[in-house]
N, C-alpha and C positions, 0 to 999 in steps of 0.2 A: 233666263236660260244660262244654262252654265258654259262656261270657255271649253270649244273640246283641246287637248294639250295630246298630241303623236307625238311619240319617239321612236322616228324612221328609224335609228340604226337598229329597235328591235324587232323591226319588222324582217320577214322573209322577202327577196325578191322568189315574183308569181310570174309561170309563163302568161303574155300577154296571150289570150284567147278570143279571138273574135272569128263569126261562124262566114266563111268562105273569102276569109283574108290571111294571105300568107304573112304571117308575124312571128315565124323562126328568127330566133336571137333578139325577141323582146321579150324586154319583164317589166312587170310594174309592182307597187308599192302605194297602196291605197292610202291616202291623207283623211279622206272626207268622201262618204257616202251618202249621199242626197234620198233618203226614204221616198219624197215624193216623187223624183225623175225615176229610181229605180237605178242612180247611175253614181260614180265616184268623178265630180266636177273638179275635185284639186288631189292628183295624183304624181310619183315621182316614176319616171320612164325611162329605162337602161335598154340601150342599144350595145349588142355584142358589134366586133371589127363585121362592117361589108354586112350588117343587116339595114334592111328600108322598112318603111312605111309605106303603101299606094296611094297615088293623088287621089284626094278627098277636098271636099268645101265644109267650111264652118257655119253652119246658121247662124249661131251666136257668138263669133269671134272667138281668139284664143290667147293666150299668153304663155308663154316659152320663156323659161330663166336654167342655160346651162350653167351647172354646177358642177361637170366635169368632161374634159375631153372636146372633139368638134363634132358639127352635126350641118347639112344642108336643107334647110328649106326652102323647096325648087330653086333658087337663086342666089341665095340668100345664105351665106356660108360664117355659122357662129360659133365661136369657140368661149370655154370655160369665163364665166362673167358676162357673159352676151344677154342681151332677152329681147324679145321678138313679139310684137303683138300683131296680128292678124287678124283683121277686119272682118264681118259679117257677110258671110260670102264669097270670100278670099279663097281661092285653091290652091294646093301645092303636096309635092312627095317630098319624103323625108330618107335622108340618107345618109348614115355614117360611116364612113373609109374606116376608121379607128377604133370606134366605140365611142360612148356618153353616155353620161346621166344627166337628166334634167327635170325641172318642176314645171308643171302642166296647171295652167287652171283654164279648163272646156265645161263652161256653162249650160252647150248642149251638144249632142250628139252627131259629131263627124258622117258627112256623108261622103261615102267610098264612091268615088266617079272611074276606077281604074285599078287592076288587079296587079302585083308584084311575084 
C-alpha cells in the first residue's frame, strides 16, 4: 500500500457540517478518509474567536495536538504545542475564547450528549 503524503496548506478550510449541531466558526481540513467508516479519522480543526463544540463522548478515544492559538476541553485549557488524549468514553465541550487550529485523530464517531 502506498504512503498517502497531504499538503494541508493546499487544502481549503470547509465549514464543519454536522446535521443538528451548531458548528458556526468551525472549519476543517480533511487529512484521511476511512472508505470503510464512511468518516475522515485524522482531520485538522479551526476554531474562529468564541466558537464551541457541544459536550460529546468518545467511543474510541481521541487525540488533540494544538498547532495554533488556545482551546478548552471541559477543563482542560491547551495552548499552541499542547496535546490531549482522551479516553474511551471520556466527555467534554470544546471552547475557544481566541481561536485555534489543531490536529484531530478520532477513530470513531463522537457522540453529541448536548447542543451549543
Amino acid at each position: 500500500m502506498k504512503p498517502l503524503h497531504v499538503q494541508s496548506h493546499a487544502l481549503d478550510w470547509k465549514p464543519l457540517v454536522e446535521a443538528g449541531v451548531k458548528t458556526d466558526g468551525l472549519y476543517v481540513k480533511v487529512l484521511r478518509f476511512d472508505a470503510a467508516t464512511g468518516r475522515p479519522p485524522t482531520f485538522l480543526l479551526k476554531f474562529d474567536a468564541g466558537a464551541s463544540y457541544p459536550n460529546h463522548t468518545h467511543p474510541g478515544g481521541e487525540e488533540v495536538y494544538v498547532l495554533e492559538g488556545e482551546v478548552r476541553f471541559g477543563a482542560d485549557h491547551l495552548r499552541a504545542g499542547d496535546y490531549l488524549y482522551t479516553s474511551p468514553g471520556a466527555m467534554h465541550p470544546v471552547f475557544s475564547k481566541t481561536g485555534c487550529v489543531m490536529l484531530f485523530v478520532v477513530p470513531e464517531e463522537v457522540v453529541i450528549t448536548g447542543k451549543t
